[in-house]
N, C-alpha and C positions, 0 to 999 in steps of 0.2 A: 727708093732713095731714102736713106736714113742720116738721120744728124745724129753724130756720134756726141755724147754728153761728157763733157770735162768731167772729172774727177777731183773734187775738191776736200780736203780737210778741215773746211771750214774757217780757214783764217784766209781774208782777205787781203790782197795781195795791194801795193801802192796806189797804182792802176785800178786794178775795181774799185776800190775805195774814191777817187777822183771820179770814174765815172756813176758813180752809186749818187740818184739823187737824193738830195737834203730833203727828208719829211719833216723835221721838224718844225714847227709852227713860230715862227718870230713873237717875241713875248708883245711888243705893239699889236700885232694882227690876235694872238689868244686873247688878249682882254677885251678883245672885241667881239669874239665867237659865244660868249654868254656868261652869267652870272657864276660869281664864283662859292663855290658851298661850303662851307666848314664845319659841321655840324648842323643843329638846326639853325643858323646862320649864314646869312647870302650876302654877299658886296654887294651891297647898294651904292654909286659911282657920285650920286646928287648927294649923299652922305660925309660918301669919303669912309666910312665903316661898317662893320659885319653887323648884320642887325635883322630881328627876326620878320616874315613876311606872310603878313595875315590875307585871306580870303576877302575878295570885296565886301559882302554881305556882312562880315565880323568889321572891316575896317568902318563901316557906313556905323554901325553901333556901337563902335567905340568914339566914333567923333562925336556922333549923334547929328547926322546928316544923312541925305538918301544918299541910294544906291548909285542914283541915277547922277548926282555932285561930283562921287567919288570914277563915275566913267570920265567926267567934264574934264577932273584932275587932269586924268591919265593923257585923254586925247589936246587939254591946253600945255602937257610938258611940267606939272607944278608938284605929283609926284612919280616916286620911280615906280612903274611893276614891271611883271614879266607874264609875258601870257604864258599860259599853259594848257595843254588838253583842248584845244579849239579853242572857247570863248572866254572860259575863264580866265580871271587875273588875281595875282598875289602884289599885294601893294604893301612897300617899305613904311612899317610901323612908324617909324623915327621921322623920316620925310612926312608923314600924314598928323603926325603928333606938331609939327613945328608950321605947316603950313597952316592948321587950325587956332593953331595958340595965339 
């Protein structure tokens, strides 16, 4: 028993079109799927602007606090990162510069 295969030109008809599901992503649900990149710059969301996102170890010596401060941030909500690669995190320069000052 064989199913015979429509024959299509490739323009979809009213009908496919209606039953063709919507993959597109609702822009509410995308900004929520992760950081957005623009160069070397990511939305930071506690900013509100693109801004560049240093490595914990680099953010701990530009504050001039430990490592172990800049985990406290992350897991009290006070600044933004993103984990990456397992353990590591990229922490929002701008959020870290204004939580210190």
């Amino acid at each position: 028993m064989s199913i015979a295969k429509k024959e299509s030109n490739g323009v979809k008809t009213e009908a496919e079109r209606e039953n063709t599901p919507n993959t597109r992503v609702p822009s509410k649900e995308r900004d929520q799927l992760g950081p957005k990149i623009i160069g070397e710059k990511v939305w930071c969301p506690f900013c509100n602007e693109y801004t560049q996102f240093i490595k914990s170890a680099s953010a701990a010596r530009v504050a001039n606090i430990s490592r172990r401060t800049i985990y406290r941030y992350i897991e009290e909500g006070l600044v933004f990162a993103v984990r990456v690669a397992g353990k590591s995190y990229r922490v929002c320069s701008s959020c870290l510069l204004k939580r210190v000052q």
